[in-house]
C-alpha positions in Angstrom: 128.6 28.1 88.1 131.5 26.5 90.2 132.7 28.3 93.9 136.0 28.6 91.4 134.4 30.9 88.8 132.6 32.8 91.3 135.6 33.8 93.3 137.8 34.7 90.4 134.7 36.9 89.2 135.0 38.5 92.4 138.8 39.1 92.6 138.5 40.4 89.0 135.6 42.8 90.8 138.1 43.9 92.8 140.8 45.1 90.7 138.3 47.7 89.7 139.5 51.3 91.4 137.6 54.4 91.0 140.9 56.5 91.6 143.0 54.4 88.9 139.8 55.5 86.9 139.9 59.1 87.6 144.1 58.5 87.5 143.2 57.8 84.1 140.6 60.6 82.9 142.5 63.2 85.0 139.9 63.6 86.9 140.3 64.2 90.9 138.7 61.3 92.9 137.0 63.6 95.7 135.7 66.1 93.0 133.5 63.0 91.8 131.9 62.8 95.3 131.1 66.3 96.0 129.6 66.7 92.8 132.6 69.8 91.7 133.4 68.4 88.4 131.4 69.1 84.9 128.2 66.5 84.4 130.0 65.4 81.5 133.2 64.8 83.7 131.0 62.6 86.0 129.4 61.0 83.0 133.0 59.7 81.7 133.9 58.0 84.5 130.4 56.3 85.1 130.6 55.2 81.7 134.5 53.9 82.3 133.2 51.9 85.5 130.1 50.5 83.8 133.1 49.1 80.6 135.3 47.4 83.4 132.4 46.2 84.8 131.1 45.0 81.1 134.4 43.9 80.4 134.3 41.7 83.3 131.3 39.6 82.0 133.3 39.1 78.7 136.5 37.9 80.7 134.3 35.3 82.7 132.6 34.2 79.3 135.8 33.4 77.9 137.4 31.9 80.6 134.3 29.4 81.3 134.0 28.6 77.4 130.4 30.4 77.3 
């Protein structure tokens, strides 16, 4: 891997927000950290962190032709 692909994995990293996440579940951010929503709640937006994160990996396959 080139220092090009690396950083633009990390920028893309960083366009990852847990409150446009909970934006989009309605869920409130600071109910996630204390734990004050339902487990399955907490369990969507795990599971919507671990896609972008996923979906990641796919974008930086495509874009270095793997």
């Amino acid at each position: 891997m080139s220092k090009i692909e690396d950083v633009n994995f990390i920028n893309n990293f960083s366009k990852i927000k847990l409150s446009e996440i909970c934006r989009k579940l309605k869920v409130d951010r600071t109910n996630i950290f204390y734990g004050r929503c339902s487990d399955e709640k907490i369990h969507e937006v795990r599971k919507q962190i671990e896609h972008e994160i996923a979906m990641l990996y796919i974008l930086d396959g495509v874009e270095n032709g793997k």
